[in-house]
C-alpha positions as CSV (number, residue, x, y, z in Angstrom):
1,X,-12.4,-39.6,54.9
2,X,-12.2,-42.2,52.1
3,X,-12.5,-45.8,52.3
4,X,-9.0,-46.1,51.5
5,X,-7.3,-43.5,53.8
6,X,-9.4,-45.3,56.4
7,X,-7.7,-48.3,55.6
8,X,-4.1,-46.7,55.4
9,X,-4.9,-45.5,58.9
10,X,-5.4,-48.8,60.4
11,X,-2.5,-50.2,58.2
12,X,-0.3,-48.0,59.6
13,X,-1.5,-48.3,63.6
14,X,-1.4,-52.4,62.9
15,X,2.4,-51.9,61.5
16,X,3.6,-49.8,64.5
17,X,1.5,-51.8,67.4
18,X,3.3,-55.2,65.8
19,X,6.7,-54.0,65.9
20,X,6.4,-51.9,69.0
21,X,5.2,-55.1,70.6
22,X,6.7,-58.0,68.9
23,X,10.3,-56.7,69.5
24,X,9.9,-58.9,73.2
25,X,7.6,-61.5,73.1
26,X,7.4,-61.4,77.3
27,X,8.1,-57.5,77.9
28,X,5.7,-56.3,80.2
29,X,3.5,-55.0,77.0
30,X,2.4,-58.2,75.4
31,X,2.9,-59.2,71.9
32,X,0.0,-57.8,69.8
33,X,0.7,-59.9,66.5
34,X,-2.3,-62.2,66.8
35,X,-4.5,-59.3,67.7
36,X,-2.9,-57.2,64.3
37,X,-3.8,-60.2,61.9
38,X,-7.2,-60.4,63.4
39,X,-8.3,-56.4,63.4
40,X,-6.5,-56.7,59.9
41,X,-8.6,-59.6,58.6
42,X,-11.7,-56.7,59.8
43,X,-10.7,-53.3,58.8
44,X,-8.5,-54.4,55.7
45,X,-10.6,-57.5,53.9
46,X,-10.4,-56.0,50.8
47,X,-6.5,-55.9,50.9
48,X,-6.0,-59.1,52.3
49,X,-4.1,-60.1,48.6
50,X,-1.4,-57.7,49.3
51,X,-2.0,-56.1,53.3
52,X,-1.9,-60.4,54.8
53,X,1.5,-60.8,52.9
54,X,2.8,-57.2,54.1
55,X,2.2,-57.9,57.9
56,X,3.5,-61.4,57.6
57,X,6.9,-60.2,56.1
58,X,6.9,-57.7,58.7
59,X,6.6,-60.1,61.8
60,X,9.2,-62.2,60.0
61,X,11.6,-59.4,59.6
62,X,10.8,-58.3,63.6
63,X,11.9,-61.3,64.4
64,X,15.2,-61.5,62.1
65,X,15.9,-58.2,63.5
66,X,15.8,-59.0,67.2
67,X,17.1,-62.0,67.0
68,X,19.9,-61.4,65.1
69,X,20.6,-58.0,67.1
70,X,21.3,-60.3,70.1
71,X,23.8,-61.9,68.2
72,X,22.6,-65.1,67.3
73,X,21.8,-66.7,63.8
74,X,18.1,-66.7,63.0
75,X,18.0,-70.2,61.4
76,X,19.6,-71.9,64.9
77,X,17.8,-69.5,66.9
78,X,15.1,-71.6,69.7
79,X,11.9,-70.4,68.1
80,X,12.8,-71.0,65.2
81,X,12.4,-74.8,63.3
82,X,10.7,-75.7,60.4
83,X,7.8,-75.2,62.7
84,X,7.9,-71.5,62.5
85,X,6.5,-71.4,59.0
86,X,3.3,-72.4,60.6
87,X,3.2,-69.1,61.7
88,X,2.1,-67.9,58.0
89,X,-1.6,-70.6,58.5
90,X,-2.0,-69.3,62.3
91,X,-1.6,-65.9,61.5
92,X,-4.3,-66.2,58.4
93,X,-6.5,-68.4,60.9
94,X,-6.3,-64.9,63.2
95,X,-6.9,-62.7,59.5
96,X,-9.8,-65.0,58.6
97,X,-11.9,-64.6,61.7
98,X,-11.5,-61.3,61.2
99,X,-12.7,-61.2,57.8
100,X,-16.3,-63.8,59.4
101,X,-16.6,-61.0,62.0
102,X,-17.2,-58.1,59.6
103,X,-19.0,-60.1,56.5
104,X,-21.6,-60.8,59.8
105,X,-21.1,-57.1,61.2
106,X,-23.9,-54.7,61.2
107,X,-22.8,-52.4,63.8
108,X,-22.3,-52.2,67.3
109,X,-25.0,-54.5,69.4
110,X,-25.3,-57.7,71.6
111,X,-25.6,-59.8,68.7
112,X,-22.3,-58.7,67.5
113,X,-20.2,-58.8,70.7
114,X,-21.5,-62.4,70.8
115,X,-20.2,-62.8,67.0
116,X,-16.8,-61.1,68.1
117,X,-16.2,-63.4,71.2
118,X,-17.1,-66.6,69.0
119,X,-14.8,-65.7,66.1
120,X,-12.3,-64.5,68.2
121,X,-11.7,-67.9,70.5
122,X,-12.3,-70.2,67.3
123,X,-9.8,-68.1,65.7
124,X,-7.3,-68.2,68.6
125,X,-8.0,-71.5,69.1
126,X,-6.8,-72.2,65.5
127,X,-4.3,-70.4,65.3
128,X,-2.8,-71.7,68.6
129,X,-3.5,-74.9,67.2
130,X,-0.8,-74.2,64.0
131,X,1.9,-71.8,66.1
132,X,1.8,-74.0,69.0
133,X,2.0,-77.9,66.8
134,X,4.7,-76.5,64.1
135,X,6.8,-76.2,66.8
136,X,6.3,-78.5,69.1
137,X,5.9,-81.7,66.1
138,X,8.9,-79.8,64.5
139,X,11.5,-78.5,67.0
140,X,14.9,-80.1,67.9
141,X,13.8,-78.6,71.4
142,X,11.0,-81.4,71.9
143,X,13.1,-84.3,72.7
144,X,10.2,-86.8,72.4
145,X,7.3,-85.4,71.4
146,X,3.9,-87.6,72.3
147,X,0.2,-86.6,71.9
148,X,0.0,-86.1,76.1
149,X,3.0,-83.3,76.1
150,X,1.7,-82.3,72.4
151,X,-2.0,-81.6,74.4
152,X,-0.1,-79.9,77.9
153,X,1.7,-77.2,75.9
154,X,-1.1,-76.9,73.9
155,X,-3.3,-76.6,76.9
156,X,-0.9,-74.2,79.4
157,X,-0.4,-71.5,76.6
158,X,-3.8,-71.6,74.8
159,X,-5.6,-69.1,77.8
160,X,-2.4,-66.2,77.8
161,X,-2.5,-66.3,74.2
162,X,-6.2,-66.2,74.2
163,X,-6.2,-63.1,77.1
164,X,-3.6,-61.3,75.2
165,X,-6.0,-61.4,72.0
166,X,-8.6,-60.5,73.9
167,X,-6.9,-57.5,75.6
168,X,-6.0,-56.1,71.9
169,X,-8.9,-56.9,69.9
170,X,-11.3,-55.5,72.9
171,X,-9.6,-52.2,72.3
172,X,-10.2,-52.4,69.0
173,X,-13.7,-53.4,69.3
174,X,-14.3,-50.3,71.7
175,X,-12.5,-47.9,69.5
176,X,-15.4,-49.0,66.7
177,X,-18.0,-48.8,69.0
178,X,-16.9,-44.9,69.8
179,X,-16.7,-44.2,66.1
180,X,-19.8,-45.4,64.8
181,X,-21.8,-43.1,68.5
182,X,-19.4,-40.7,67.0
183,X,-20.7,-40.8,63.5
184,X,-24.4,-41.1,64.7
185,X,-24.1,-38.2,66.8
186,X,-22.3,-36.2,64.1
187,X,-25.1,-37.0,61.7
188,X,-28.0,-36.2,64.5
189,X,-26.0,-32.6,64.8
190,X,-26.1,-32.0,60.9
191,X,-29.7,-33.0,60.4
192,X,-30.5,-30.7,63.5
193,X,-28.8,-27.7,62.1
């Protein structure tokens, strides 16, 4: 399998895992978008110029499409403010750490779940950092908004957001670790034959 139908592959899972799971942020199946952009940023580094800008018009249009199926106008909608165009730095915070996983990834080891677990927090804790204070500085919703109930909301959503990464992404990372023994142990049958 080529490089590139490798990367179609995991294109297309990304695509259908965001919109299967971004259609209700709080269905009992958890919103996978943070998890897409950061498996994305890994598998799909040398498409980042074209692949980033795909995905991000494609959470954008998720959310268009739900929200305006329930009848309500996107622009008034709660989520959305001028905030929400934070979404396009978070999300690349998520793609980036993905990308500083795999320039340090030599395969599957102790050394790189360490590197995983590091980028993945920093890059949730980023991220979290833009989605999270574009809407709460930028939102009609936030009455007053003050550093202290800036730093709460910050601070009550950070570890679901974090979990729900962390759930996704340690699929991912257990997927890889299957294909590479997979690949090993398909080479040590060749070489035996």
């Amino acid at each position: 399998m080529t490089a590139n139908v490798q990367r179609t592959f995991v294109l297309t899972l990304l695509v259908l895992l965001m919109v299967g799971t971004r259609i209700n942020h709080f269905a009992p199946i958890p919103d996978a978008s943070w998890a897409v952009f950061f498996i994305g940023g890994f598998y799909l580094r040398s498409w980042t110029r074209w692949a980033f800008p795909l995905l991000m018009a494609l959470a954008v249009a998720v959310d268009w499409a739900v929200i305006s199926g329930q009848g309500m106008d996107f622009w008034t909608h709660y989520c959305v403010s001028a905030g929400y165009w934070a979404l396009v730095p978070a999300y690349f915070a998520m793609w980036a750490g993905g990308m500083l996983l795999r320039r340090a990834y030599t395969g599957a080891s102790w050394r790189a779940l360490g590197l995983f677990a590091a980028t993945l927090v920093g890059a949730v804790v980023l991220c979290h950092l833009f989605a999270q204070g574009g809407f709460y500085w930028t939102s009609e919703v936030v009455a007053e908004p003050t550093v202290a109930g800036w730093f709460k909301n910050y601070t009550d959503w950070l570890l679901p957001y974090m979990r729900t990464a962390a759930l996704y992404t340690g699929m991912a990372a257990l997927a890889q670790v299957a294909a590479e023994a997979f690949a090993r142990q398909s080479a040590a049958d060749r070489i035996a034959h």
